[in-house]
N, C-alpha and C positions, 0 to 999 in steps of 0.2 A: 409603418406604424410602430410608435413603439410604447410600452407597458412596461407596468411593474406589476409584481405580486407572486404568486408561487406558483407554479408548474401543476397544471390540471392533463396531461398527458399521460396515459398509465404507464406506455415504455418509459419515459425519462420518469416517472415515481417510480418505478420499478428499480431499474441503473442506478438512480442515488440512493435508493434504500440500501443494496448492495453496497455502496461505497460509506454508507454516512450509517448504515448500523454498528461499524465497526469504533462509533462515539458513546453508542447507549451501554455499554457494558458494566455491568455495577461491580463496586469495590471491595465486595464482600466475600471475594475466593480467596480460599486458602494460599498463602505465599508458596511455590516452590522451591527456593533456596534454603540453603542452609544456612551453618556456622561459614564463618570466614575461614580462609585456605591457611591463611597465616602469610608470613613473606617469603618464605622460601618456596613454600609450592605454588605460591601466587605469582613470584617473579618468574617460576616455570612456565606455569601458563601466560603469563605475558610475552613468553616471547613468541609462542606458537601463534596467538592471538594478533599483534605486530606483523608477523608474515601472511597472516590470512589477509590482513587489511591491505599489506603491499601487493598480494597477488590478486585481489579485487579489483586493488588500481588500475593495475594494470589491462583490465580485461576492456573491450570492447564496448562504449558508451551506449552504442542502441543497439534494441532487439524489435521485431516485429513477428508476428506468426497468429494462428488461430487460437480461440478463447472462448471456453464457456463459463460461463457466470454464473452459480447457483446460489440462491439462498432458503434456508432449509427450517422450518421451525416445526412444533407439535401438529402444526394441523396438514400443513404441504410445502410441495418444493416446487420453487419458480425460477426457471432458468433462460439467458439470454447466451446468444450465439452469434459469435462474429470477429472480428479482427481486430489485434492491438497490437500500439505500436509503443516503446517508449525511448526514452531519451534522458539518461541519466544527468544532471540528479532527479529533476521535478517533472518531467514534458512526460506526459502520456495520453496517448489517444483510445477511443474505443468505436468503434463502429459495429452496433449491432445489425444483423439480416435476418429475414425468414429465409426458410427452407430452400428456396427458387435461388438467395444469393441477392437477393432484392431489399438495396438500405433502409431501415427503420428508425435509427436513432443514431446518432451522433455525439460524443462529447470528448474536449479535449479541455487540458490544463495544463499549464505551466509551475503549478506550486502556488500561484498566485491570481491568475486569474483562471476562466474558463468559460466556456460555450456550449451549448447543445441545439441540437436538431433533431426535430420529427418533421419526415420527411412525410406522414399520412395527414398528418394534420397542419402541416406548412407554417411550425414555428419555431422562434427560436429563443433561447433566452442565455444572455451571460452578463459579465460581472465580476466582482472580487469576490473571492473564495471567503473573506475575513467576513463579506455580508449577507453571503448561505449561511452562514457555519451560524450566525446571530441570529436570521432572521429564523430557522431552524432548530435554534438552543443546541446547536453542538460545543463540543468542549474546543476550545482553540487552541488548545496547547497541540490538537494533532498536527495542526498544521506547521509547526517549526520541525517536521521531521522531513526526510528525504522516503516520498513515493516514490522513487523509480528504485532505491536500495530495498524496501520493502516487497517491491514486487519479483524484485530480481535475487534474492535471498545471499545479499552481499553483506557486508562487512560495512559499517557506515563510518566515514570518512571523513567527516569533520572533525573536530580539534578535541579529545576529552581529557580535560585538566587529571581529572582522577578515575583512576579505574579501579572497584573493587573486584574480588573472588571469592566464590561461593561454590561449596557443594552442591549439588540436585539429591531433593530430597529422594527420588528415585531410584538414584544411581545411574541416570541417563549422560550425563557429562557436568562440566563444569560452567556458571552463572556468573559472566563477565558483565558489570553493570557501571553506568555514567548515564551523569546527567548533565543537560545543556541548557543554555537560556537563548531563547529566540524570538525578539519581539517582546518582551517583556512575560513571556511564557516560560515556564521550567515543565519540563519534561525528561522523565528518567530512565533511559533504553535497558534491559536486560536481556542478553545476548546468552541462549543455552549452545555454549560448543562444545562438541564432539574434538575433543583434542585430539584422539589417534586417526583421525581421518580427517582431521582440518577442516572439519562442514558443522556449517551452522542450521540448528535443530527448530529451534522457535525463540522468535522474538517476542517479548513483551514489553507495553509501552505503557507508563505510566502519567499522570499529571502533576501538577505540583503536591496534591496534597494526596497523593499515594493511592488515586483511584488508577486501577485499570482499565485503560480505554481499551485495548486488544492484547489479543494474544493471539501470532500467526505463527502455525507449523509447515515445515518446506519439507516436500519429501517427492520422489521420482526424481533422482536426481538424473542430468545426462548432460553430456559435453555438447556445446553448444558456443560455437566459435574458439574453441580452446581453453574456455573456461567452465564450468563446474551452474546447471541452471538448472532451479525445481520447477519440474514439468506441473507440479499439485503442491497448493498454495490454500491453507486453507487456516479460515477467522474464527476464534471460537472467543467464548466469554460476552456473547451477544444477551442484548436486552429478549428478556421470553426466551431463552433457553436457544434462540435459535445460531446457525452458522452459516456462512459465507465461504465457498469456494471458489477457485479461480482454475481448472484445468487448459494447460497449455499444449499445443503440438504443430508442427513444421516451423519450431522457432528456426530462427536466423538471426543470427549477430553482424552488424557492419557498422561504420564510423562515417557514412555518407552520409546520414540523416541529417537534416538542419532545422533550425527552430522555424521558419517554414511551412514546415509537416504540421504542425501540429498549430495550422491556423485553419479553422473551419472557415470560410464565406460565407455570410448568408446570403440564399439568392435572392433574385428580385420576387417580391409577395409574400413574401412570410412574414407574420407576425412576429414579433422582434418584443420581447419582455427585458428588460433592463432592471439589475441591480447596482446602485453605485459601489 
């Protein structure tokens, strides 16, 4: 059987709230950056910034391990537990479980499309990401970024014509900022690095017209395949004051993963909801 229309499942409203409040974030916070560096200290930082991105490259395309999911506002805190997997740039899974280790929820994406499953109530619903994000009122510039560089607190790797630099107004490191167009979307990354430890502090992502969709802070840092991975991953700048964490543990890094992995089946009998 298959439908249209929006997910009456409270695990899967749950999981996407998690995932898609990181769109409700209003553009009315204070800037962090400063004054520009100028070119000489800005060509300094460019080049520590350059090598951060070559030793990103270089790391390991998927990671999988345990993951709990909280999302946090004034009144309480709701959390999901269970396994994720991703696959750099876009491919990420999540499999939530109760307590026993017994599946509840399902969702996988590509960047572009996606799937989920509740396996209590025997349904399933996917679809292009472009016709959530509308039929939802999310902002679509998020989706011309790289999820799996967000989650994995990397150095993002596409092409950026121009990079500026900027002070923090804190004094916590240096505001390496570009912007890209994807899909007819502009969107403007702001990258806080810690130059004398070559690790990237918090990303902020903006729209074309300078709202804040998120602002993600990496912190637990630990080695994880030979590369440098935030164990605590957490969303702030949420609509209602609220935030979004991601806690990670038994990651593992390997290069066997295949696009694949991150195809759910639907079994036989499950109601099947379709979005074009």
């Amino acid at each position: 059987m298959i439908l249209t229309g929006k997910t009456d499942n409270p695990a899967a409203r749950l999981f996407l709230s998690l995932v898609l409040l990181l769109f409700l974030a209003g553009g009315c916070a204070k800037k962090p950056w400063q004054e520009d560096l100028g070119p000489d200290r800005g060509k300094a930082v460019e080049q520590v910034f350059r090598r951060m991105q070559q030793r990103d490259a270089a790391c390991l395309p998927c990671l999988d391990g345990n993951a709990v999911m909280s999302m946090k506002n004034h009144l309480e805190t709701r959390s999901l537990s269970g396994y994720i997997q991703t696959m750099l740039p876009d491919s990420i899974k999540f499999i939530a479980s109760n307590p026993l280790g017994q599946p509840l929820f399902a969702v996988t994406t590509d960047g572009l499309d996606f799937t989920t499953l509740n396996t209590s109530k025997r349904t399933a619903m996917s679809g292009r990401l472009a016709s959530y994000a509308l039929l939802h009122d999310i902002p679509p510039a998020f989706f011309s970024g790289s999820w799996g560089e967000w989650l994995t607190g990397r150095i993002d790797q596409g092409r950026q014509e121009s990079l500026s630099f900027r002070a923090d107004g804190e004094g916590r490191g240096t505001w390496v900022s570009f912007s890209t167009t994807l899909g007819g979307n502009e969107t403007t990354t702001h990258l806080l690095v810690d130059i004398d430890q070559s690790l990237l502090l918090t990303r902020i992502l903006e729209d074309g017209k300078g709202r804040i969709l998120a602002e993600i802070t990496y912190g637990e840092w630990e080695e994880v395949g030979g590369c440098r991975q935030p164990a605590q991953i957490t969303m702030r700048q949420l609509a209602f004051g609220g935030e979004i964490s991601l806690g990670l543990t038994d990651l593992q890094a390997n290069e066997t993963c295949r696009e694949r992995d991150f195809v759910l089946p639907i079994p036989a009998g499950f109601t099947r909801r379709l979005l074009p």
